[in-house]
ZADO-1210 file (C-alpha; in nm, 4 decimals, padded with zeros to 6 digits):
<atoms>
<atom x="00.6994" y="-04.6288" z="02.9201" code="UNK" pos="1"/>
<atom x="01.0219" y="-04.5080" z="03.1167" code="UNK" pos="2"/>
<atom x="01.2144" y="-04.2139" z="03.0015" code="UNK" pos="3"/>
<atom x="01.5261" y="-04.3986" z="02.8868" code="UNK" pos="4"/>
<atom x="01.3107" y="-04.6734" z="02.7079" code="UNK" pos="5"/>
<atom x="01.1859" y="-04.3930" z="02.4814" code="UNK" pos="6"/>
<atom x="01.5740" y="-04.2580" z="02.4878" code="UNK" pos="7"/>
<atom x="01.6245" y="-04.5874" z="02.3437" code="UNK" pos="8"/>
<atom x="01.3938" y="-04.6005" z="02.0726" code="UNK" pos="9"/>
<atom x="01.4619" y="-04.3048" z="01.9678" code="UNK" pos="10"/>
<atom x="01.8267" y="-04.3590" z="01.9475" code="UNK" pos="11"/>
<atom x="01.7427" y="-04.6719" z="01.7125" code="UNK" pos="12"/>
<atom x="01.4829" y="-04.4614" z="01.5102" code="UNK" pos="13"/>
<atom x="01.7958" y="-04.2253" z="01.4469" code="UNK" pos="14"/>
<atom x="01.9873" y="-04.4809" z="01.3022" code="UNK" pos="15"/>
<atom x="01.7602" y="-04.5698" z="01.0177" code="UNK" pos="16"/>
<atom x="01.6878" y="-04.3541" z="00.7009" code="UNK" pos="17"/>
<atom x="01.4242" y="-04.0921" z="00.7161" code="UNK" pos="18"/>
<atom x="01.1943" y="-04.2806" z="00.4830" code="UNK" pos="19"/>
<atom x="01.2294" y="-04.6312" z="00.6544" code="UNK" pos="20"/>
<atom x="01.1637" y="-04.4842" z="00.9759" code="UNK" pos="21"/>
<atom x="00.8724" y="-04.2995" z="00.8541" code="UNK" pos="22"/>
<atom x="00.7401" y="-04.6279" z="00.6854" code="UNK" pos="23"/>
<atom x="00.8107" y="-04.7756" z="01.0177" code="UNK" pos="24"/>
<atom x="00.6289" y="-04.4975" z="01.2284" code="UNK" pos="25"/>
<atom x="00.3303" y="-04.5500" z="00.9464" code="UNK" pos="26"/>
<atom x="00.2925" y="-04.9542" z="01.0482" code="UNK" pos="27"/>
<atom x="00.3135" y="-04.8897" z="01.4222" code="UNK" pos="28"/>
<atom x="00.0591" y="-04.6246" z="01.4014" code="UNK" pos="29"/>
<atom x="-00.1561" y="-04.9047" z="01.1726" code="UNK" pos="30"/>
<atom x="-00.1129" y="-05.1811" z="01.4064" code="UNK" pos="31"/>
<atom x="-00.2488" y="-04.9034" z="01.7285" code="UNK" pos="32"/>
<atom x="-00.5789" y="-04.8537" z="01.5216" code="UNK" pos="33"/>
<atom x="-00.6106" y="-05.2454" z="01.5144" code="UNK" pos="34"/>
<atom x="-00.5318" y="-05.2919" z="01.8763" code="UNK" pos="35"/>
<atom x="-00.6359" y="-04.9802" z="02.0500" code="UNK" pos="36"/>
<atom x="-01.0208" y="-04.9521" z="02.0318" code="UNK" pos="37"/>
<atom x="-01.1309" y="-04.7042" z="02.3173" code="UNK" pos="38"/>
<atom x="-00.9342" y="-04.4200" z="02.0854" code="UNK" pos="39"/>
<atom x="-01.0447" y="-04.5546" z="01.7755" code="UNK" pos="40"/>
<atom x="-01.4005" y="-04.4961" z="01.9042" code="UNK" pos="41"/>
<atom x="-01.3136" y="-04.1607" z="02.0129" code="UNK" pos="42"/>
<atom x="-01.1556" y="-04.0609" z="01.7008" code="UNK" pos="43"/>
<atom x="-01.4432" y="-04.1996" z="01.4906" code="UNK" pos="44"/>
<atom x="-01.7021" y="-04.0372" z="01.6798" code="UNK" pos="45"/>
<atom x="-01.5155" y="-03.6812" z="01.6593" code="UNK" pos="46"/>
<atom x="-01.5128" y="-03.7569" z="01.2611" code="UNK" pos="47"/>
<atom x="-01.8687" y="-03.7769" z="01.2267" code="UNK" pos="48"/>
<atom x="-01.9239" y="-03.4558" z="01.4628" code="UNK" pos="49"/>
<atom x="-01.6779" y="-03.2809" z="01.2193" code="UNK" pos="50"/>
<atom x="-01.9694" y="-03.4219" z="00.9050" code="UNK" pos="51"/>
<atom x="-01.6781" y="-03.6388" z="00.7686" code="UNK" pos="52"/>
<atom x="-01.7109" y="-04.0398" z="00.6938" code="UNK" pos="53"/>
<atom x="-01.4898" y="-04.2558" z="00.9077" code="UNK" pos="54"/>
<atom x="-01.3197" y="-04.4168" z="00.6088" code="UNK" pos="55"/>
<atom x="-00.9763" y="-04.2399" z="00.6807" code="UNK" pos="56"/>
<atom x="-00.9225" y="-04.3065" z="01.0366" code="UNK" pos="57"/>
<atom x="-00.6783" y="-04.5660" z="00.9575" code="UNK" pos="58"/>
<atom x="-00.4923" y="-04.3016" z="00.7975" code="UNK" pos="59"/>
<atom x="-00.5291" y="-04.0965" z="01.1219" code="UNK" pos="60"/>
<atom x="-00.3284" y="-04.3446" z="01.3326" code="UNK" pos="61"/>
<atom x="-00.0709" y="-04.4125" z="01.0250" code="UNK" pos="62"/>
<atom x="-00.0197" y="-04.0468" z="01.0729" code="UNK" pos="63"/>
<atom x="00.0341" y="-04.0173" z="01.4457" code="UNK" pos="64"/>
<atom x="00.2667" y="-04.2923" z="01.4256" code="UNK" pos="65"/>
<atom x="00.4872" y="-04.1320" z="01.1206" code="UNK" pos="66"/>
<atom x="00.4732" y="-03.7880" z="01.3146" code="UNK" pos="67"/>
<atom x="00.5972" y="-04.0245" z="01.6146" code="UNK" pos="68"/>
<atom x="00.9108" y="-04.1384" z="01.4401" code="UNK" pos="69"/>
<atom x="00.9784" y="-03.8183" z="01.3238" code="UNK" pos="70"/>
<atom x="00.9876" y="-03.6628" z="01.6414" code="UNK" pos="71"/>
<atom x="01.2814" y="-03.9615" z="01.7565" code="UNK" pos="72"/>
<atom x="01.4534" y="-03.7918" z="01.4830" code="UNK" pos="73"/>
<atom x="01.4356" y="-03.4601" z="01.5742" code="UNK" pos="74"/>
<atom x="01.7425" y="-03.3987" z="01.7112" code="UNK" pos="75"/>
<atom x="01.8654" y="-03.4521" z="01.3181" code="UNK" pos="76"/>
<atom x="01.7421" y="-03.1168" z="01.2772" code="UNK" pos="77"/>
<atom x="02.0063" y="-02.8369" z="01.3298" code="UNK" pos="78"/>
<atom x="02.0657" y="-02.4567" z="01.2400" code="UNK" pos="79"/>
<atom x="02.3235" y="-02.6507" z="00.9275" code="UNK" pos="80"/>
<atom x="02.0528" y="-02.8323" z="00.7620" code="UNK" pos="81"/>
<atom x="01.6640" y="-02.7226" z="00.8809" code="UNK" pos="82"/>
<atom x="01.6045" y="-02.5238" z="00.5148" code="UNK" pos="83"/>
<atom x="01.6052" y="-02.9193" z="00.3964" code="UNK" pos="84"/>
<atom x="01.2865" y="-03.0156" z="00.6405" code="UNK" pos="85"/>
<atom x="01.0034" y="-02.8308" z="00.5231" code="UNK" pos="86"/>
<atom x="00.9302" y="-02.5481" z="00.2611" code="UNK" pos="87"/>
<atom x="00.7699" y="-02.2381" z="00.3769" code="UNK" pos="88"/>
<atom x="00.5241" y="-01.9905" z="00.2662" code="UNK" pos="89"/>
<atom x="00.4118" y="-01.6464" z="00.4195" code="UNK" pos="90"/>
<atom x="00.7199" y="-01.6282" z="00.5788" code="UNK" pos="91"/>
<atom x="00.6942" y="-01.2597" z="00.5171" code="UNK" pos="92"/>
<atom x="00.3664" y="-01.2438" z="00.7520" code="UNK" pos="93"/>
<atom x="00.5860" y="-01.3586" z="01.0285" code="UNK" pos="94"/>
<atom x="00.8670" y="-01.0799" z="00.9601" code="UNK" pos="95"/>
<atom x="00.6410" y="-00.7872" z="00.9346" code="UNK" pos="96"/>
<atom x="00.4460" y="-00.8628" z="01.2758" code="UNK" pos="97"/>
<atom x="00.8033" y="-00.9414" z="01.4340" code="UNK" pos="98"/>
<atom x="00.8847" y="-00.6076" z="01.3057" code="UNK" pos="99"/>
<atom x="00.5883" y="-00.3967" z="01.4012" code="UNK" pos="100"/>
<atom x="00.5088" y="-00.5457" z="01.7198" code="UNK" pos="101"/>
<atom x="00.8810" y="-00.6974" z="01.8938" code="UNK" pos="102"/>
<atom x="00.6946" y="-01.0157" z="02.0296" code="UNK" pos="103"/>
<atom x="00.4808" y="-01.2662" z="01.8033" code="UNK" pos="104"/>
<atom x="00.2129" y="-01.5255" z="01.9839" code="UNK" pos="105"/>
<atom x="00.2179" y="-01.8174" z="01.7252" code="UNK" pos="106"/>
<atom x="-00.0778" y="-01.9900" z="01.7346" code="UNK" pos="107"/>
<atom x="-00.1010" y="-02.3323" z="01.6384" code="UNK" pos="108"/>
<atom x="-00.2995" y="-02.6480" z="01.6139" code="UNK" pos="109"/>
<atom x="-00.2125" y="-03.0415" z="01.6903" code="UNK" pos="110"/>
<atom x="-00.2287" y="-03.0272" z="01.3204" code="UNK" pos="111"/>
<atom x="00.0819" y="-03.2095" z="01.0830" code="UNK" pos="112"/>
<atom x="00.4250" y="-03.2699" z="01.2859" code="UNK" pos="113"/>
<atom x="00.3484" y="-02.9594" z="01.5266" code="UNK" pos="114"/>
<atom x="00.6423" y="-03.0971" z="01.7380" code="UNK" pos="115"/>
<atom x="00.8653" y="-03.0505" z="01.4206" code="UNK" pos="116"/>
<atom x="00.7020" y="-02.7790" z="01.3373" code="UNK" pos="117"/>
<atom x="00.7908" y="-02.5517" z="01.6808" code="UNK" pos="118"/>
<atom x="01.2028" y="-02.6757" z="01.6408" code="UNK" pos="119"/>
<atom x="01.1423" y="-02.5141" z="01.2634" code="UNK" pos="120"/>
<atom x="01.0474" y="-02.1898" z="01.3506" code="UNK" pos="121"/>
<atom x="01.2983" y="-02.1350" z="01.6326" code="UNK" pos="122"/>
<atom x="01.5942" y="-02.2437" z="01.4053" code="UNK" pos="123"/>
<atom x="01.4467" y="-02.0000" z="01.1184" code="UNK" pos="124"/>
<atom x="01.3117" y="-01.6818" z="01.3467" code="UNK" pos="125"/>
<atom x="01.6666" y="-01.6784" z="01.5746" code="UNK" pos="126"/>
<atom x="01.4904" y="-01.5332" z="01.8339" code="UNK" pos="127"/>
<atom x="01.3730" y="-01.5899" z="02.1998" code="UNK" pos="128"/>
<atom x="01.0875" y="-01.8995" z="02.1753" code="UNK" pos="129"/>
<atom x="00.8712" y="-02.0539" z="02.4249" code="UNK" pos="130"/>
<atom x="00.6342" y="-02.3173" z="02.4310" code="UNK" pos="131"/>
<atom x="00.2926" y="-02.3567" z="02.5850" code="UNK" pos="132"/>
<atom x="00.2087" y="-02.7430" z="02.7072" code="UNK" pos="133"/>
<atom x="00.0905" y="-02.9729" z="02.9398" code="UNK" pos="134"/>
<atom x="00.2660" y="-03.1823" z="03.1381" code="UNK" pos="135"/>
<atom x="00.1963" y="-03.5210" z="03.0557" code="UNK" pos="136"/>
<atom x="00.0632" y="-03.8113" z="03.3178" code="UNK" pos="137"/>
<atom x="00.3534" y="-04.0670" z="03.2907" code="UNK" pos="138"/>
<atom x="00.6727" y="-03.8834" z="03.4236" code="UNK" pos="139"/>
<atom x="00.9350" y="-04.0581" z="03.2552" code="UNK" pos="140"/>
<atom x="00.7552" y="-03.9561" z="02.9032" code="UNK" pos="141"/>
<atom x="00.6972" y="-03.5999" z="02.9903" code="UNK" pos="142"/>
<atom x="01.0661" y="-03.6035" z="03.0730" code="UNK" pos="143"/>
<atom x="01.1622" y="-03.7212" z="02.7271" code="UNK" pos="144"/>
<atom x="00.9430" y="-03.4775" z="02.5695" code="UNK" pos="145"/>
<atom x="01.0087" y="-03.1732" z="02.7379" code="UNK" pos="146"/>
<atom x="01.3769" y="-03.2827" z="02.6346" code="UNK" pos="147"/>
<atom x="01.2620" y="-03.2951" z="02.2336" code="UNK" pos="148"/>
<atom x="01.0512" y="-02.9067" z="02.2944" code="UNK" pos="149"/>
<atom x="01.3880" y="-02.7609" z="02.4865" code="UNK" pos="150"/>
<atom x="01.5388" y="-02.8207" z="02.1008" code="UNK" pos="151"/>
<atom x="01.3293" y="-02.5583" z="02.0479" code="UNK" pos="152"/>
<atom x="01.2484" y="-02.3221" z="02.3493" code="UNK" pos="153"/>
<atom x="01.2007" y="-02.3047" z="02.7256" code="UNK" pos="154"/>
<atom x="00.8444" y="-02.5136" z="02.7949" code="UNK" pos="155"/>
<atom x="00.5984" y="-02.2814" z="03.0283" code="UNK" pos="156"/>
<atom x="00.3886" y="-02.5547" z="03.1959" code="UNK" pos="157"/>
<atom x="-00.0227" y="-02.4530" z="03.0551" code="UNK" pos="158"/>
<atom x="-00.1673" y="-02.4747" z="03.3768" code="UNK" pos="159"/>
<atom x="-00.0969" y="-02.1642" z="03.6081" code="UNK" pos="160"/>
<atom x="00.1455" y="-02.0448" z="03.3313" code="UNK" pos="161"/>
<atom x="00.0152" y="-01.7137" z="03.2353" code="UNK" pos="162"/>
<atom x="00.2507" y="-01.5080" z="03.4701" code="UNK" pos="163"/>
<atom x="00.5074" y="-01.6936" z="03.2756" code="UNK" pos="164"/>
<atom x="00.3714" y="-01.6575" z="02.9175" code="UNK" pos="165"/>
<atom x="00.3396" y="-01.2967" z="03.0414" code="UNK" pos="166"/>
<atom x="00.7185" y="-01.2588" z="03.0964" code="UNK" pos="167"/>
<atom x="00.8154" y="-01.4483" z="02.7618" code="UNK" pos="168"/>
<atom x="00.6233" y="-01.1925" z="02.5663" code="UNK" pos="169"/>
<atom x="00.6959" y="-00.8825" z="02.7270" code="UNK" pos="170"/>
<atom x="01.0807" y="-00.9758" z="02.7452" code="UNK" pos="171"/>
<atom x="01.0481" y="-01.0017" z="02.3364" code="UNK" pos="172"/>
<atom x="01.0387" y="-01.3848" z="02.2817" code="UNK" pos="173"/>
<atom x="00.7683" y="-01.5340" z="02.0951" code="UNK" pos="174"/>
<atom x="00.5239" y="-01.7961" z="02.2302" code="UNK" pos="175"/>
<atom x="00.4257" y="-02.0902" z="02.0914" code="UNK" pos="176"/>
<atom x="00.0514" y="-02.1910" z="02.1589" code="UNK" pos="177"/>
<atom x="-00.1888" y="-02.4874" z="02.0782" code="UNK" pos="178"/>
<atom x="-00.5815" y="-02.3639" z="02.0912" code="UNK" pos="179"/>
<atom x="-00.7781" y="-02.6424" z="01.9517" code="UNK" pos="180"/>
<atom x="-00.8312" y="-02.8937" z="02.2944" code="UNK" pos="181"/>
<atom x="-01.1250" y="-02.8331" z="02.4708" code="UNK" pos="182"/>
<atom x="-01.1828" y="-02.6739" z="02.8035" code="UNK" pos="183"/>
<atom x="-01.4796" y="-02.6833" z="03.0838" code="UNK" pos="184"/>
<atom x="-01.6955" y="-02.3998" z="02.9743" code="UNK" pos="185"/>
<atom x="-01.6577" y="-02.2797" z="03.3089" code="UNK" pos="186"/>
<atom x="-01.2626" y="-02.1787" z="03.1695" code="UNK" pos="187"/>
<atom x="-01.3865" y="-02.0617" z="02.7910" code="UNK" pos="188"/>
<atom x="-01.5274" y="-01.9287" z="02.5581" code="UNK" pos="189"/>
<atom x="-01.8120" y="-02.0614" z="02.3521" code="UNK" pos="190"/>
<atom x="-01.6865" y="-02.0942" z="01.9492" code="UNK" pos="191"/>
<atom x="-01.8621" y="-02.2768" z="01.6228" code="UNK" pos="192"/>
<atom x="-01.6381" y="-02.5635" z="01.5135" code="UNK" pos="193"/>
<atom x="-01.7054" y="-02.7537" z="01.2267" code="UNK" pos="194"/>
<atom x="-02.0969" y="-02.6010" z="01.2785" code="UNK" pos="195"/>
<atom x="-02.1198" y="-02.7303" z="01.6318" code="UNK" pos="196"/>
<atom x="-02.0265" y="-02.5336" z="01.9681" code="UNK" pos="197"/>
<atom x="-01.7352" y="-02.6090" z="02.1246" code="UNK" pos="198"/>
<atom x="-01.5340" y="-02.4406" z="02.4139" code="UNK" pos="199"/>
<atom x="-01.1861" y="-02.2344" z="02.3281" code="UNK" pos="200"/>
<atom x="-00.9179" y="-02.0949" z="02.5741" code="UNK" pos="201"/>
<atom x="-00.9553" y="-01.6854" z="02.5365" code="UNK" pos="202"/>
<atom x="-00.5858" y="-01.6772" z="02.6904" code="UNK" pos="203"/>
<atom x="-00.4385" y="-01.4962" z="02.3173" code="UNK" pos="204"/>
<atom x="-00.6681" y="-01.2128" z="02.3687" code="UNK" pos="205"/>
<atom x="-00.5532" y="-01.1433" z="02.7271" code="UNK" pos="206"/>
<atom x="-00.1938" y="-01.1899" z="02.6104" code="UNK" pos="207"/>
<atom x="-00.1846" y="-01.0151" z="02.2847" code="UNK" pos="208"/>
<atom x="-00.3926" y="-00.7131" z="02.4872" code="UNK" pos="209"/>
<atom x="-00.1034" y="-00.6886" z="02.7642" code="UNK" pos="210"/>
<atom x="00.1490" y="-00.7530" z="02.5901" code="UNK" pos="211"/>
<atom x="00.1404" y="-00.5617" z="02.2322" code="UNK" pos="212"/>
<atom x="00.1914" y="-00.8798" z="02.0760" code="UNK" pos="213"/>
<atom x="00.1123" y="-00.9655" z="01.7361" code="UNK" pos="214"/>
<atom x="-00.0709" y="-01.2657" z="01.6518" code="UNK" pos="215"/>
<atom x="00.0315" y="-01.5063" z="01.4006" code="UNK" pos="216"/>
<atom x="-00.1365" y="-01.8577" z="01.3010" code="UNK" pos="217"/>
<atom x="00.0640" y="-02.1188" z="01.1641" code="UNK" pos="218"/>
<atom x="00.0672" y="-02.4710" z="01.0476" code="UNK" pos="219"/>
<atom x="00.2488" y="-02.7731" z="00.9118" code="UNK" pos="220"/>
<atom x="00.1373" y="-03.0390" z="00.7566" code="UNK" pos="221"/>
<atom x="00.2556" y="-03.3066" z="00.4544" code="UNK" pos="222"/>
<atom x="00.1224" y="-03.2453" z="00.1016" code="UNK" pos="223"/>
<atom x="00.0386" y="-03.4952" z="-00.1204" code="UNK" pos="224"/>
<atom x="00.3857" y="-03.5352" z="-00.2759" code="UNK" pos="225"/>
<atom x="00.5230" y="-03.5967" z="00.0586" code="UNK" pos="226"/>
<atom x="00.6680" y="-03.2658" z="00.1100" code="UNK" pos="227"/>
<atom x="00.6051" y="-03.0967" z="00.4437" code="UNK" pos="228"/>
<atom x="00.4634" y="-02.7523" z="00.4321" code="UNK" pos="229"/>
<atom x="00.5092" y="-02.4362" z="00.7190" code="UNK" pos="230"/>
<atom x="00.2367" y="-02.1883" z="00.6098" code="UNK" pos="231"/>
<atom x="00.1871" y="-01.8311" z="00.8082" code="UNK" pos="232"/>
<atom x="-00.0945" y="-01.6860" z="00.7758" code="UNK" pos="233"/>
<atom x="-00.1427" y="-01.3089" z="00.7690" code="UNK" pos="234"/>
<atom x="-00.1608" y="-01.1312" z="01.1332" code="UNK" pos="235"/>
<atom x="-00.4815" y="-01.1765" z="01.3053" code="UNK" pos="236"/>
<atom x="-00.6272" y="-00.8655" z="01.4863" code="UNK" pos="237"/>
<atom x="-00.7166" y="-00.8995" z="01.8019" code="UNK" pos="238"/>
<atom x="-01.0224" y="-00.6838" z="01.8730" code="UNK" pos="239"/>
<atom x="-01.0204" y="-00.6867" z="02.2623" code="UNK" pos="240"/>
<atom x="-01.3553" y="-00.9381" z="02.2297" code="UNK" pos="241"/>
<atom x="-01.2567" y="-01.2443" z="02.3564" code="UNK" pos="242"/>
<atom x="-01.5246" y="-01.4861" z="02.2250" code="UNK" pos="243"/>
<atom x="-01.4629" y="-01.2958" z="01.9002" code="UNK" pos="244"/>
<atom x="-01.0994" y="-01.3621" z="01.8609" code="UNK" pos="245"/>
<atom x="-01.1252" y="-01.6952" z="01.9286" code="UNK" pos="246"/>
<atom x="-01.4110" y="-01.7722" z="01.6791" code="UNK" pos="247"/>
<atom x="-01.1253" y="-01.5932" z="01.3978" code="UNK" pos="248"/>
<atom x="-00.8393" y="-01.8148" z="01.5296" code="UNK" pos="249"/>
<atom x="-01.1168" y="-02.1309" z="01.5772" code="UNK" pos="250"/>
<atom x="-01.2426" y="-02.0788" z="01.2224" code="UNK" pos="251"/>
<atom x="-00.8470" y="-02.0181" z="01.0410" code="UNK" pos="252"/>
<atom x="-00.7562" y="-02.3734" z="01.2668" code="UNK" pos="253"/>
<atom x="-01.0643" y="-02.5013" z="01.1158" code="UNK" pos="254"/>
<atom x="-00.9665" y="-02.4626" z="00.7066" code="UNK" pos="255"/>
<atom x="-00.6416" y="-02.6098" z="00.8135" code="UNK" pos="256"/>
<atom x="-00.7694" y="-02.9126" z="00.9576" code="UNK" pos="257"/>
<atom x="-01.0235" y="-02.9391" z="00.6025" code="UNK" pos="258"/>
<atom x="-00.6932" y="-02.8967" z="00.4600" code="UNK" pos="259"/>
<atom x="-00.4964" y="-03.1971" z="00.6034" code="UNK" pos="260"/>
<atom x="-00.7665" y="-03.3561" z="00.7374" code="UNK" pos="261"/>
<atom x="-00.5670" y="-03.7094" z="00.8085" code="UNK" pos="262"/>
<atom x="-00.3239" y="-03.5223" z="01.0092" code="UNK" pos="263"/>
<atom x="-00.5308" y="-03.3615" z="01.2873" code="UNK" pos="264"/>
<atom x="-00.5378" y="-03.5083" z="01.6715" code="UNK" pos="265"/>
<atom x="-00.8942" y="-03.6656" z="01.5830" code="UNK" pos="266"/>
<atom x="-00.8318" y="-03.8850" z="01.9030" code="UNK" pos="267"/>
<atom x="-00.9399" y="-03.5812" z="02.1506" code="UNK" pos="268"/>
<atom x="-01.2805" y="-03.5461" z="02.2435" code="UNK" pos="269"/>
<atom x="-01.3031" y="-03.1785" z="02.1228" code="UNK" pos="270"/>
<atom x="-01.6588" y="-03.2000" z="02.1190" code="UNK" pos="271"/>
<atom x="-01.7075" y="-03.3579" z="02.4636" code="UNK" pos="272"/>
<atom x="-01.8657" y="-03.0327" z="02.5986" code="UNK" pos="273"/>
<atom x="-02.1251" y="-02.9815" z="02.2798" code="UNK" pos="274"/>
<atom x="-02.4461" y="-03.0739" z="02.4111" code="UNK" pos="275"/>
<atom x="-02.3936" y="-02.8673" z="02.7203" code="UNK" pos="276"/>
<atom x="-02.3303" y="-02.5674" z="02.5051" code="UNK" pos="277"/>
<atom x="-02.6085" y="-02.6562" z="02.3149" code="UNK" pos="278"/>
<atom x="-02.8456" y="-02.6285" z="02.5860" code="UNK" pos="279"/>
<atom x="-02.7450" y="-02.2966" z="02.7042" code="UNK" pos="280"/>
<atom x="-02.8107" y="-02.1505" z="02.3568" code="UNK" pos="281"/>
<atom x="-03.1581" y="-02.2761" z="02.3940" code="UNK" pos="282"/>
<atom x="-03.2152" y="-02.1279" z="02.7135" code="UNK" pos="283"/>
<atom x="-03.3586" y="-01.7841" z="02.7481" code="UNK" pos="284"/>
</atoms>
């Protein structure tokens, strides 16, 4: 899809009320489960790894495509009216590491709205933010999306970013950072994830250990009255052991996917690397 197609849609998504659009996001997202199988497939498969039935995958897909139209709409969002978008809780957590340590690595999941949830905490923290992500395959929708994320921050490209993610930090801006895709364990760490072994990026140890940072985990996701919740959790501490750290982060990421489970990125193949893990631990 061409970048001003999706400058279009979005345009028209605008227009509508935020429940009709959200409605509307909902149906597209059910109509994708009916039609698109190969992902479907995927997403099932990851729900049984995870020890869950497949009954709520059609939920999964209603999700993506609500979380869809409410990224159209984030440009609706400004410093006048973002209190209105989402409550928070443990905003405290946040203020006290910002305090102690100057620079905060906010580590996140593709958990809830995470798109939303990245414009939120810029408008609330007023303070430098940048964004880890990958540049997607089709240009003309990694255009439009690095538009929506510079609502929020400057985007530092994941692959051969870290001098960059380096400079963010250590020039007092936070960093924005998603952990739970998985990565040739030739690039990772081995961590448990929903009792099997998958493979997790060790970059926040090397960061936070450079840097001074404090990290912070932290979620959104949509609670059963429709309400969107921003939790922050507590500061981790980062011990220096890099398969260590990312088991704590792997395992907080973990109760918030148990949480909301409907709203995580099911559709990855996050345990695409298990067996191979598996067989290591059995050698001697």
């Amino acid at each position: 899809m061409t970048y001003f197609s999706l400058k279009i849609i979005a345009s028209l998504f605008r227009l509508l009320p935020a429940k009709t659009a959200l409605s509307l996001g909902r149906m597209m997202g059910k109509i994708a489960y009916t039609c698109n199988r190969r992902h479907r497939a995927i997403a099932e498969e990851n729900i049984r790894c995870a020890g869950y039935d497949t009954d709520f995958t059609p939920e999964v897909y209603a999700h993506l495509g609500g979380m869809l139209a409410e990224c159209f709409r984030l440009p609706l969002i400004t410093p006048h009216n973002f209190q209105h978008a989402a409550r928070v809780e443990g905003w405290e957590h946040y203020q006290q590491a910002r305090h102690n340590a100057g620079r905060v690595i906010l580590v996140t999941a593709h958990l809830g709205n995470w798109e939303k949830l990245a414009l939120l905490h810029s408008l609330h923290a007023q303070v430098g933010f940048d964004i880890v992500g990958r540049k997607l395959d089709n240009d003309g929708a990694d255009r439009f999306v690095r538009e929506m994320r510079g609502q929020a921050g400057s985007v530092i490209d994941k692959q051969n970013g870290l001098r960059q993610m380096l400079k963010s930090l250590r020039s007092g801006h936070d960093l924005g950072i998603l952990i739970d895709q998985a990565l040739h364990p030739d690039q990772a760490v081995p961590v448990q994830f929903f009792g099997r072994p998958v493979t997790a990026v060790p970059v926040v140890t090397l960061l936070a250990q450079k840097t001074g940072a404090a990290v912070v985990c932290c979620f959104i996701g949509r609670e059963p009255d429709g309400t969107e919740l921003v939790t922050y959790c507590p500061p981790t501490r980062i011990t220096g052991d890099q398969q260590r750290d990312s088991q704590e982060l792997t395992t907080i990421i973990e109760a918030f996917i148990r949480r909301y489970k409907e709203q995580w990125f099911w559709v990855h193949r996050r345990w695409k690397h298990s067996q191979e893990l598996s067989e290591q631990e059995m050698q001697p």
